[in-house]
N, C-alpha and C positions, 0 to 999 in steps of 0.2 A: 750606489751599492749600500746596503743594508749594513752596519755595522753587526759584529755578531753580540751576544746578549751579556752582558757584564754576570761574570761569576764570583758569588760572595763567598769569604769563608764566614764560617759560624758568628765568629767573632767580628767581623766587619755589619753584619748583618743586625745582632744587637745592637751595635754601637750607632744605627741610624734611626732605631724604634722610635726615641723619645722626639725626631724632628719632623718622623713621619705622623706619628702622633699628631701633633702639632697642627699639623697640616690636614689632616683627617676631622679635627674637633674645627677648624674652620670649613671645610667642608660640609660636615652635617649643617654646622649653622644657616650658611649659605642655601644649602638644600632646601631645609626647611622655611626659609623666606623665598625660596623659588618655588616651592609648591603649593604656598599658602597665595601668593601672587597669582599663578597658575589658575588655581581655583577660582581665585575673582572675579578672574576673568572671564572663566565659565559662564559663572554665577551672572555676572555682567551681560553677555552675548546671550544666555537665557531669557533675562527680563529684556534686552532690548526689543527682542525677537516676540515678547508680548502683544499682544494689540493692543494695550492699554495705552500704551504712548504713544503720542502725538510726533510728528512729523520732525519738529524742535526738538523735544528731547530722545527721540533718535539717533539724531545730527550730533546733538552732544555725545549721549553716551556711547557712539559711537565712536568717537573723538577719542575720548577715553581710551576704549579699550584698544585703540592705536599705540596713542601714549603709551598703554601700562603695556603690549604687547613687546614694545623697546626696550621698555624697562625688562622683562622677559629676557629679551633676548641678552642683553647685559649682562643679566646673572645669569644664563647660562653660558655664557662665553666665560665670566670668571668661575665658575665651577670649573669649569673644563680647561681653566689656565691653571687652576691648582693641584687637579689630576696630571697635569702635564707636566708639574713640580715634582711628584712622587715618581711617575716615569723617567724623568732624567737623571735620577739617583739609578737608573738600573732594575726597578723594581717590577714586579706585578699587581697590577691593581685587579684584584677578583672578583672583588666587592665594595662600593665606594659604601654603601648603606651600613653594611655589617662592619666595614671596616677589615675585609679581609685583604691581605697583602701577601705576596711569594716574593722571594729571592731564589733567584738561577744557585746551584751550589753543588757542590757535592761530599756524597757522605755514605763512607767505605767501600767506597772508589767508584760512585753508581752517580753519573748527574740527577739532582734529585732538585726540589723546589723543596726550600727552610720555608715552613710557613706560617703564619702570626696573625691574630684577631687581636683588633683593638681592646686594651684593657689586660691584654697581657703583660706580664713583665717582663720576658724573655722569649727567644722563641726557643720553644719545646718539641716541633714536631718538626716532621717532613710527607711529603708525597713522590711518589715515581715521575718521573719523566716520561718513560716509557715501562712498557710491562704489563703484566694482567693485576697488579697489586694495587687498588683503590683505596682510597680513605687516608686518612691521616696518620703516620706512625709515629711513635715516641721514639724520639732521638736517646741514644744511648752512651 
């Protein structure tokens, strides 16, 4: 059975910014040496697929890009152990890139999502849960 969605107040919700943060600046990090690996690997299976090379260094850089395929898989496993960090707090992760995060909440008496982009100091806004009402509203 599904537990149901942890609801923050306002206050609880700032008070987790600065670990979520935390946790997002290793994210990006992580990202960016998974994509730059990602690449190489490309870049790898490209020239392999050359005819230039020999039957040997096939073999190898095939090899390789086994190896580095693990190494892949690795970091994409701890990316997605750290996103799993910020989902056990309760949270929404919207955006791992932009750094956007929701909190379940509500506010003046409407279940709404408090929501916060990295680099912020506070959270300032909210969105609907339900409704015809889009976009992000300032909290009052």
């Amino acid at each position: 059975m599904k537990t149901p969605p942890r609801i923050f107040s306002l206050e609880e919700a700032n008070a987790l910014l600065p670990e979520i943060e935390a946790i997002l600046c290793r994210i990006a990090g992580k990202k960016e040496s998974y994509d730059r690996l990602h690449d190489q690997i490309l870049m790898q299976e490209l020239i392999c697929q050359s005819s230039k090379f020999s039957a040997m260094q096939t073999h190898t850089a095939e090899q390789k890009i086994d190896d580095d395929a693990k190494t892949l898989e690795e970091a994409w496993a701890s990316l997605q152990k750290e996103v799993d960090e910020i989902l056990s707090l309760g949270c929404i992760v919207r955006s791992m890139e932009r750094g956007w995060i929701d909190f379940w909440g509500r506010h003046e008496g409407a279940q709404v999502y408090f929501c916060w982009k990295k680099g912020e100091k506070t959270i300032q806004y909210y969105h609907c849960v339900r409704g015809t009402q889009t976009g992000r509203h300032l909290l009052s």
